[in-house]
RODO-2510 file (C-alpha; in nm, 4 decimals, decimal comma):
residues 391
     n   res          X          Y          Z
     1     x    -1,1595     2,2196    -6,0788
     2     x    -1,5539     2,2622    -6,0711
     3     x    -1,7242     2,4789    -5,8678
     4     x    -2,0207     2,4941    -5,6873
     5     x    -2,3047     2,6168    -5,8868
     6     x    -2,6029     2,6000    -5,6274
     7     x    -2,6964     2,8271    -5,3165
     8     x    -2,4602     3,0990    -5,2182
     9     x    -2,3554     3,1230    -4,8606
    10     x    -2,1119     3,3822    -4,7537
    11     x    -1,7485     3,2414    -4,6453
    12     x    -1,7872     2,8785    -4,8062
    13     x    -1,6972     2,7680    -5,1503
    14     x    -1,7472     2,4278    -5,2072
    15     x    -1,5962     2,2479    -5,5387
    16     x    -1,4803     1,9431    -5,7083
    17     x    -1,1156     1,8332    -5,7620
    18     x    -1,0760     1,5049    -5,9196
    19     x    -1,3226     1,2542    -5,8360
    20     x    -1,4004     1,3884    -5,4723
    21     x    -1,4660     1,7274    -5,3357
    22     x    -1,3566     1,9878    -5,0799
    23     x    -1,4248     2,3172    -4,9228
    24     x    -1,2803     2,6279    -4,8413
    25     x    -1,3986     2,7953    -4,5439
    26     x    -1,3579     3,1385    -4,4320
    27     x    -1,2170     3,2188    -4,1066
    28     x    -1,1911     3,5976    -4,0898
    29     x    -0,8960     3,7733    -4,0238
    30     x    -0,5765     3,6673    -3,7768
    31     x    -0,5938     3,9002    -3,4814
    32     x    -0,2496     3,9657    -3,4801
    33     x    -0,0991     4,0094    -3,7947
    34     x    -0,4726     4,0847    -3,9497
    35     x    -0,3683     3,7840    -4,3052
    36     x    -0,6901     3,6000    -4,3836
    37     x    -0,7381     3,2750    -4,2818
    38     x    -0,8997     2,9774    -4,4357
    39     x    -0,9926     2,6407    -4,3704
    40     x    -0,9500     2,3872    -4,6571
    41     x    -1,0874     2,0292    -4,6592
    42     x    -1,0879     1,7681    -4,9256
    43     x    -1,1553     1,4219    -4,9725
    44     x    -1,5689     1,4133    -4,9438
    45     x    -1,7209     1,1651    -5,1290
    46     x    -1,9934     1,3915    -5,2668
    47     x    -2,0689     1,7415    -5,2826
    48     x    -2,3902     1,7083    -5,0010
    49     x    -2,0952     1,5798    -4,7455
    50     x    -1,8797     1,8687    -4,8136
    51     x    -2,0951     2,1084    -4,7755
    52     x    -2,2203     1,9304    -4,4135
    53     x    -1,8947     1,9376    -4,2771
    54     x    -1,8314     2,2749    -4,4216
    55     x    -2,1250     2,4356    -4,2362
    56     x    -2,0678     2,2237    -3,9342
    57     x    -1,7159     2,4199    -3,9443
    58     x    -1,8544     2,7727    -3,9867
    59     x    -2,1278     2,6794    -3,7486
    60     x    -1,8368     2,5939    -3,4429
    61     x    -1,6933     2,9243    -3,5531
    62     x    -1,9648     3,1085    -3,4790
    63     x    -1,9986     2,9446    -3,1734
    64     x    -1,6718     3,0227    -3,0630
    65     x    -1,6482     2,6107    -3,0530
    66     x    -1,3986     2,6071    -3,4236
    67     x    -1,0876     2,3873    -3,4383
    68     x    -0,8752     2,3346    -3,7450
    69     x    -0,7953     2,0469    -3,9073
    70     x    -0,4483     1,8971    -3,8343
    71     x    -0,2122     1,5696    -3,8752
    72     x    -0,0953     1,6305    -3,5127
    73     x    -0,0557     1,2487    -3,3842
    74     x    -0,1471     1,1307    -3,0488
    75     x     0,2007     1,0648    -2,9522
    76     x     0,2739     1,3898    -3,0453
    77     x     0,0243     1,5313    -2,8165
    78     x     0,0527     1,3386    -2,5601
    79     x     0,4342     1,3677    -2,5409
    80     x     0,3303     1,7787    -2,5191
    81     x     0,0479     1,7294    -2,2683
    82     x     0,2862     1,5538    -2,0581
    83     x     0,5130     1,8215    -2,0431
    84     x     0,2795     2,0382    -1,9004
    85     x     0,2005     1,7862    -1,6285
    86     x     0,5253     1,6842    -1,5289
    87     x     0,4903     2,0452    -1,2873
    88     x     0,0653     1,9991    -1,2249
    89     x     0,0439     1,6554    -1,0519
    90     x     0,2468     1,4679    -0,7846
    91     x     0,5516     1,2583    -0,9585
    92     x     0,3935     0,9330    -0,8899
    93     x     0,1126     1,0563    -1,1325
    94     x     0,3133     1,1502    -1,3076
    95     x     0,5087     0,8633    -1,3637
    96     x     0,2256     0,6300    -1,4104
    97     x     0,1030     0,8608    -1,6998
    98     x     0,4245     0,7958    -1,8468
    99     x     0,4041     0,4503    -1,8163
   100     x     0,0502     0,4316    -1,9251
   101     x     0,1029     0,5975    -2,2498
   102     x     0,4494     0,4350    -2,3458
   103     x     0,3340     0,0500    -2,2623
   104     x    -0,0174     0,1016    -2,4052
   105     x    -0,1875     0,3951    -2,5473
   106     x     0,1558     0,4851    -2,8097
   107     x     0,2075     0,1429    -2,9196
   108     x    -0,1714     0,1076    -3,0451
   109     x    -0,3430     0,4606    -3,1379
   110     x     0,0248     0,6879    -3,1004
   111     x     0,0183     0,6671    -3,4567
   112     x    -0,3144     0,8280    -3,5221
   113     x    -0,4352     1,1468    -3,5938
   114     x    -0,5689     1,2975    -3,2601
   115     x    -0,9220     1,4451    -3,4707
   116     x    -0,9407     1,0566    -3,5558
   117     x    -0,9899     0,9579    -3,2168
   118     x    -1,3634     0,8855    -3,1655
   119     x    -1,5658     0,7320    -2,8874
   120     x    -1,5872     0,3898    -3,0781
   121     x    -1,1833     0,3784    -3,1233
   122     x    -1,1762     0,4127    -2,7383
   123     x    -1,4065     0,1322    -2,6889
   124     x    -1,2176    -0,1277    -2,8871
   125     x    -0,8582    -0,0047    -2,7617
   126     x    -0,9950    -0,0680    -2,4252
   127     x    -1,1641    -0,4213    -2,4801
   128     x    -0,8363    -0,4934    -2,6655
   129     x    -0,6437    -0,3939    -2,3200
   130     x    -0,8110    -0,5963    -2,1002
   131     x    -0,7871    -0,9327    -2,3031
   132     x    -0,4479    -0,8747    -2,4558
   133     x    -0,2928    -0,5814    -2,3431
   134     x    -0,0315    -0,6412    -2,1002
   135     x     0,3254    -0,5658    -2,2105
   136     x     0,5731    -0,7434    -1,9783
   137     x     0,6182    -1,0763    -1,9753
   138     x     0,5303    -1,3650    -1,7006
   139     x     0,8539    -1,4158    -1,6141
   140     x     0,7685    -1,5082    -1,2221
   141     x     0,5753    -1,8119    -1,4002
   142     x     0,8301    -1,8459    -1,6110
   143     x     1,1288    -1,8946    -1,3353
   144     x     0,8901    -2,0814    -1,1326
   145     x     0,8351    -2,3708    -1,4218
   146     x     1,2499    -2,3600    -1,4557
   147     x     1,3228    -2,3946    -1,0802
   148     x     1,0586    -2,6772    -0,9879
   149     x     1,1678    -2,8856    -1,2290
   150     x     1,5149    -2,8194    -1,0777
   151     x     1,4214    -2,8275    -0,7429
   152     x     1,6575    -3,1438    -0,6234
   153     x     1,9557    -2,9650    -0,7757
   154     x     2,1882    -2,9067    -0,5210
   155     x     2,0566    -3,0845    -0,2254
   156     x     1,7123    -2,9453    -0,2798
   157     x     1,8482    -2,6195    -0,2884
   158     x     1,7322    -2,5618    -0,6299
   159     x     1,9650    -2,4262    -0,9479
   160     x     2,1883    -2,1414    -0,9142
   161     x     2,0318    -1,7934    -1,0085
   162     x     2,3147    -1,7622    -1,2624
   163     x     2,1403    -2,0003    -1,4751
   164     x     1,7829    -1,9527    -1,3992
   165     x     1,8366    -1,5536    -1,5365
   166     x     1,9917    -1,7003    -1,8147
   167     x     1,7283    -1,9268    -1,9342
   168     x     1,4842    -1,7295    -1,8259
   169     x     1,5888    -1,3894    -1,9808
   170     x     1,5914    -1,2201    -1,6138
   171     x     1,8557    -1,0256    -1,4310
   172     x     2,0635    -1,2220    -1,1765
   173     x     1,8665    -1,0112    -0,8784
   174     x     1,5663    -1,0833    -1,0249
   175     x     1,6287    -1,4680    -1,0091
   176     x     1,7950    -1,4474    -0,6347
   177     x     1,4991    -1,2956    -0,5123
   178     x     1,2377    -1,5393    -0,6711
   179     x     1,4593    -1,8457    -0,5951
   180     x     1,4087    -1,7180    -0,2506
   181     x     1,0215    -1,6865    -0,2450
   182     x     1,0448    -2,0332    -0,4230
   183     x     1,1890    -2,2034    -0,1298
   184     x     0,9695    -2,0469     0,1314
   185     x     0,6844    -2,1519    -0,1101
   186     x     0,5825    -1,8557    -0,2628
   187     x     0,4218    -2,0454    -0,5690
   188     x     0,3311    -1,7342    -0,8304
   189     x     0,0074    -1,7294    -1,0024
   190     x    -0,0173    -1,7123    -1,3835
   191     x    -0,1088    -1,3841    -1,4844
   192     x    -0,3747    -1,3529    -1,7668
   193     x    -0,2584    -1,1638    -2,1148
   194     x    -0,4708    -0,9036    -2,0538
   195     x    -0,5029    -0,5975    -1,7964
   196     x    -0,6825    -0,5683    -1,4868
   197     x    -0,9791    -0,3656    -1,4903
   198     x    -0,8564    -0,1263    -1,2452
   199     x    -0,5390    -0,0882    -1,4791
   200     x    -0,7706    -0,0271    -1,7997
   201     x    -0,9746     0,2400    -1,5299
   202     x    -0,6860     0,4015    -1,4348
   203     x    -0,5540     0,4361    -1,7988
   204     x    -0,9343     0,5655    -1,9042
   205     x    -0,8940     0,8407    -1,6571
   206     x    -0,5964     0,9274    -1,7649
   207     x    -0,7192     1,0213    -2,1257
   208     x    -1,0101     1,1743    -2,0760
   209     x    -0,8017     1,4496    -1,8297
   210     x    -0,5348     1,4179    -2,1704
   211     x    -0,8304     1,4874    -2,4141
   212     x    -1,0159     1,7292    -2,2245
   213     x    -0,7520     1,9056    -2,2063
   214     x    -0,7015     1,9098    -2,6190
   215     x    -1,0430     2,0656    -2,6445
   216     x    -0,9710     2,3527    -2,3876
   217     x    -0,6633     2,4172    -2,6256
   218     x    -0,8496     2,3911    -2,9276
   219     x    -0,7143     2,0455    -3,0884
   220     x    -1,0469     1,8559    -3,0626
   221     x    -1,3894     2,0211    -3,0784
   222     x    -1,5264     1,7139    -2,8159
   223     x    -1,3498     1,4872    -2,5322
   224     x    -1,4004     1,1046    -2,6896
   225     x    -1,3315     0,9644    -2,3631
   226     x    -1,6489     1,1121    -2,2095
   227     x    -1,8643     0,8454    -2,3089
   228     x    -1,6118     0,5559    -2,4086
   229     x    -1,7491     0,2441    -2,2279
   230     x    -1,5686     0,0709    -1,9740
   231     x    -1,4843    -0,2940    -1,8724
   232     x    -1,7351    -0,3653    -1,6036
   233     x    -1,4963    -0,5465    -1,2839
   234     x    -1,6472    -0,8770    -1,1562
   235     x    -1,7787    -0,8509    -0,8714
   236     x    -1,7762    -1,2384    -0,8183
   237     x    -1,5423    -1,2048    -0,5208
   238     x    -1,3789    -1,4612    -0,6802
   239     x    -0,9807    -1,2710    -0,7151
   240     x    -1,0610    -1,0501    -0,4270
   241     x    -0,7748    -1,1476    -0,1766
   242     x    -0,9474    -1,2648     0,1827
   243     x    -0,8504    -1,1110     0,4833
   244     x    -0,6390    -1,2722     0,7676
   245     x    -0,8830    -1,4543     1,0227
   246     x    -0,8202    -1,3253     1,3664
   247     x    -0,6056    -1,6218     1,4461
   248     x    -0,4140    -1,5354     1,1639
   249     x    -0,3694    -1,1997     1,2501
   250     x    -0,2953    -1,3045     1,6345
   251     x     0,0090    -1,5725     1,4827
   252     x     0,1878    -1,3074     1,2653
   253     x     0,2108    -1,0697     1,5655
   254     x     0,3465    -1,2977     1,7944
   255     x     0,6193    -1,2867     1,5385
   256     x     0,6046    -0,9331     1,4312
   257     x     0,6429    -0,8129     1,8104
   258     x     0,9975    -0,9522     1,8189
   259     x     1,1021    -0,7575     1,4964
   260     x     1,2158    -0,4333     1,5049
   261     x     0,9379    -0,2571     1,3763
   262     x     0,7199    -0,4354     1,6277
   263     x     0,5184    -0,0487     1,6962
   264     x     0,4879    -0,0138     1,3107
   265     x     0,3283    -0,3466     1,2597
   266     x     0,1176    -0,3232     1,5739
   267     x     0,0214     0,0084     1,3843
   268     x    -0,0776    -0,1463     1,0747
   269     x    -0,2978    -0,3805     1,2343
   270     x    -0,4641    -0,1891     1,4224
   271     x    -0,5216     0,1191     1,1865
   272     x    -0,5602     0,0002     0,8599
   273     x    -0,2262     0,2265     0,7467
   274     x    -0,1125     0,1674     0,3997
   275     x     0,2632     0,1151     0,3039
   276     x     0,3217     0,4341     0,2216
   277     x     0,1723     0,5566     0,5189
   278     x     0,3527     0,3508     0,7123
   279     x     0,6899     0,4495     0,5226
   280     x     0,6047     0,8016     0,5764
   281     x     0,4778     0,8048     0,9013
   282     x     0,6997     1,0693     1,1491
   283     x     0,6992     1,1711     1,5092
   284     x     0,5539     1,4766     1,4809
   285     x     0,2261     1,2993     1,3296
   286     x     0,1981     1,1130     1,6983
   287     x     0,0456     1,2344     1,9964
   288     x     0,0989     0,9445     2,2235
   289     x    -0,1071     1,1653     2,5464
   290     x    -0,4417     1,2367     2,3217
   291     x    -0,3536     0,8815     2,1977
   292     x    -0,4077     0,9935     1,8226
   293     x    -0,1858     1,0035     1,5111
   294     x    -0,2644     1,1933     1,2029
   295     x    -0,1219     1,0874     0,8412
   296     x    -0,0308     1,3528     0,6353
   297     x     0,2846     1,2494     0,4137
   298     x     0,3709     0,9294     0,2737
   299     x     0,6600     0,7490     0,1065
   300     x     0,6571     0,6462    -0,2069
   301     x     0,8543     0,4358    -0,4874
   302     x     0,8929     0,6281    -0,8262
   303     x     1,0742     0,4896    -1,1071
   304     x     1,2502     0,2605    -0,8409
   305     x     1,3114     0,5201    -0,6227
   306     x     1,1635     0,6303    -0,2928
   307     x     1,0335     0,9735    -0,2641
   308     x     0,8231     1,1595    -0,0295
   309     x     0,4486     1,2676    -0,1169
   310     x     0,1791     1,4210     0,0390
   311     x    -0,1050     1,1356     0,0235
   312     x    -0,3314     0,9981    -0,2572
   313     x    -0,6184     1,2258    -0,1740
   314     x    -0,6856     1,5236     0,0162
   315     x    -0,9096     1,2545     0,2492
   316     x    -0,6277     1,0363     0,2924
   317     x    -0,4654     1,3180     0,5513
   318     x    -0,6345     1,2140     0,8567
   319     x    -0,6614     1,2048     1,2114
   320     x    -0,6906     0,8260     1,3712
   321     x    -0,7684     0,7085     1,7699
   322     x    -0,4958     0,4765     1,9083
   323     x    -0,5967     0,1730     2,1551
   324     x    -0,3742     0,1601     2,4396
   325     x    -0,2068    -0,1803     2,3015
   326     x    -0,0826     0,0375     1,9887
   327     x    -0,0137     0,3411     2,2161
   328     x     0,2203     0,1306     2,4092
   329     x     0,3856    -0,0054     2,1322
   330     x     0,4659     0,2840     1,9953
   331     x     0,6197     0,4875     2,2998
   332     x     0,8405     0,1712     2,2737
   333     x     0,9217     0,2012     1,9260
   334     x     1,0416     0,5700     1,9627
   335     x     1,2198     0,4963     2,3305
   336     x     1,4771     0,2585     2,0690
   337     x     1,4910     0,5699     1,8426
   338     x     1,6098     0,8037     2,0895
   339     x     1,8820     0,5456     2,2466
   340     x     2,0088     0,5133     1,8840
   341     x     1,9986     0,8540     1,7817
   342     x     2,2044     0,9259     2,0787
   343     x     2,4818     0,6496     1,9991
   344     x     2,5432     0,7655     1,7044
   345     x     2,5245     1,1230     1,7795
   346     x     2,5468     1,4117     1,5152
   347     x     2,5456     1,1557     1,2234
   348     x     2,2164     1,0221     1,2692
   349     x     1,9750     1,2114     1,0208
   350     x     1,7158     1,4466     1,1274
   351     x     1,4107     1,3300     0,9400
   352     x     1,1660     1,2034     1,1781
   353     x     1,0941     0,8888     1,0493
   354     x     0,9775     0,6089     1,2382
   355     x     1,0334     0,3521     0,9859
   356     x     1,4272     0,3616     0,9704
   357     x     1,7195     0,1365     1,0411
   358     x     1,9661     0,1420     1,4053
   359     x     2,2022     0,4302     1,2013
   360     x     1,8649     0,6389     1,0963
   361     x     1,8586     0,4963     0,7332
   362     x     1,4661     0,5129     0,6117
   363     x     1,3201     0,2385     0,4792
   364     x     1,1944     0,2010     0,1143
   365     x     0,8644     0,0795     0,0991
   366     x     0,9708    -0,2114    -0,1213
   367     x     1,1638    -0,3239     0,1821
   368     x     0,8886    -0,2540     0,4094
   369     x     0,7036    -0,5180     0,1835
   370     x     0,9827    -0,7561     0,1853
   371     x     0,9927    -0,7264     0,5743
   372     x     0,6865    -0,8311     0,6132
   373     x     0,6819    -1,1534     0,3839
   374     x     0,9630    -1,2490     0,5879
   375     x     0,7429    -1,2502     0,8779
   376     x     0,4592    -1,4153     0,7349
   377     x     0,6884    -1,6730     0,6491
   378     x     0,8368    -1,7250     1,0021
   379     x     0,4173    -1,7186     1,1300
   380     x     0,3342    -1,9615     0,9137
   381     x    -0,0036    -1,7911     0,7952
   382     x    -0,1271    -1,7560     0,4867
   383     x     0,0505    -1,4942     0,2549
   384     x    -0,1396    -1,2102     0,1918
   385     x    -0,0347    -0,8530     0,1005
   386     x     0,0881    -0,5866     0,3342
   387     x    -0,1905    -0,3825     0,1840
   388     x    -0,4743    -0,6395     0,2615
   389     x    -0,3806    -0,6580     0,6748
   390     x    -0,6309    -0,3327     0,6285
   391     x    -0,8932    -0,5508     0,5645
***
């Protein structure tokens, strides 16, 4: 082992060991137990590198800025910085955090050291995303191709969803349901192999809260995601979904005002209310005299289950003006409440919901959504989302 014969500076010791060389770097003593600590670093190509990154370590631990090296993984981190979250953010967040890092942050940098990760790592892993990222089959193309090419089976009825799972690697609910948008001419569009911008965003955001986080508890010495590049969204217009003309709009409520949740769909198209708004929305939120109704909780699906939540934002709790035509609907809506609620007496639940079945079941939102594809269908107006009537 050589040592250093040049310039002495107090705490380092710089030497060679084999063909490269390392440092050892002086931390002071442990505040607790009072053992010396050191930092040692090998590898450097030449001696001038490691004595750069030897005073670039005593020069962060003078500024109170040090972090030692470590083979903690990104998995591993993220798997901990998880667990703290699980109790910090609503479970929807949560949930898509988990999702975000087990479909596509684990599977290409989970294996790499988390002092590895550097602004130019996050710009690839994030180009790679949005041409090649996404993890889940197309298998709504997928059944589609099976079923039109089987669509005079059965007296045009199509094939059975038995076999259209099996083929098509699905699960027998999976196939009844798109056998059923088949028929009413739901044709799905191919989905690209990569992730929507938005996605990529969303998954962006989500490390650079992960990251920071590492450097307030002393893993990093910088956040990489503060000035990783994003994918710029076209802004072509060209996969923006276009709103219902007013015709349209007029032809689904003709139908929608016969369905049971004629007040809630009046509501939607009048207000702009999102599903989960709409799922969530309660009596108490309605004052049908000021004409007004202000959205505070919502109803949400997480992990295929619904659950209640307070909003997406602290702006999304709001106070909105009702038009007479909505106003009306609505005292309508709640007059069928109360007549149920009375029939079936102490068994009907006491949530408040105004989005629930004739025994006070609530809806989920997924079957809000399916409820209202069924009465696009019936209209005969172009399908668009539930989330797009707010446009």
């Amino acid at each position: 082992m050589g040592r250093h014969q040049g310039p002495k500076i107090a705490g380092i010791t710089v030497y060679k060991r084999g063909q490269t060389w390392s440092y050892r770097l002086d931390l002071g003593a442990d505040p607790v137990t009072g053992d010396r600590q050191r930092e040692n670093k090998g590898g450097f190509d030449s001696e001038d590198a490691a004595w750069k990154a030897a005073l670039e370590s005593q020069f962060r631990l003078e500024q109170g800025r040090h972090v030692k090296p470590s083979q903690r993984k990104v998995a591993g981190f993220l798997d901990e910085w998880l667990t703290v979250m699980k109790d910090s953010v609503k479970p929807s967040t949560y949930q898509n955090y988990v999702d975000y890092t087990g479909a596509y942050v684990k599977p290409a940098i989970g294996n790499r050291r988390l002092q590895d990760i550097t602004v130019p790592v996050l710009n690839v892993l994030y180009r790679r995303l949005l041409v090649s990222g996404r993890s889940k089959p197309d298998n709504n193309t997928k059944m589609y191709a099976y079923w039109k090419a089987r669509q005079h089976q059965r007296d045009g009825y199509g094939p059975k969803p038995t076999d259209m799972a099996k083929a098509c690697g699905t699960t027998i609910y999976a196939a009844q349901a798109a056998a059923t948008r088949f028929r009413r001419g739901r044709i799905p569009q191919p989905r690209s192999a990569g992730l929507a911008p938005k996605t990529v965003t969303n998954i962006h955001r989500m490390l650079h809260r992960a990251f920071k986080d590492a450097v307030a508890w002393n893993y990093l010495i910088f956040n990489p995601a503060e000035h990783a590049s994003l994918p710029r969204e076209a802004r072509s217009g060209r996969n923006r979904p276009k709103p219902w003309t007013l015709d349209e709009l007029a032809a689904w409520l003709r139908v929608a005002l016969d369905d049971r949740f004629a007040g809630i769909w009046v509501l939607a198209a009048t207000t702009g209310m999102r599903r989960s708004e709409l799922a969530g929305v309660e009596r108490d939120m309605l004052d049908l005299d000021q004409a007004t109704v202000t959205i505070e909780n919502t109803r949400v699906v997480v992990k295929g289950h619904a659950t209640e939540s307070d909003g997406k934002t602290a702006g999304s709790r709001r106070t909105i003006s009702l038009d007479p035509f909505t106003t009306a609907a609505l005292r309508q809506h709640i007059e069928m409440i109360d007549s149920e609620r009375e029939a079936f007496g102490s068994s009907y639940p006491d949530h408040g919901k105004l989005m629930c079945f004739a025994d006070g079941r609530r809806l989920d939102p997924d079957t809000v959504t399916s409820r209202f594809n069924r009465l696009v269908d019936q209209a005969g107006v172009r399908r668009i989302r539930l989330h797009d009537v707010r446009h």
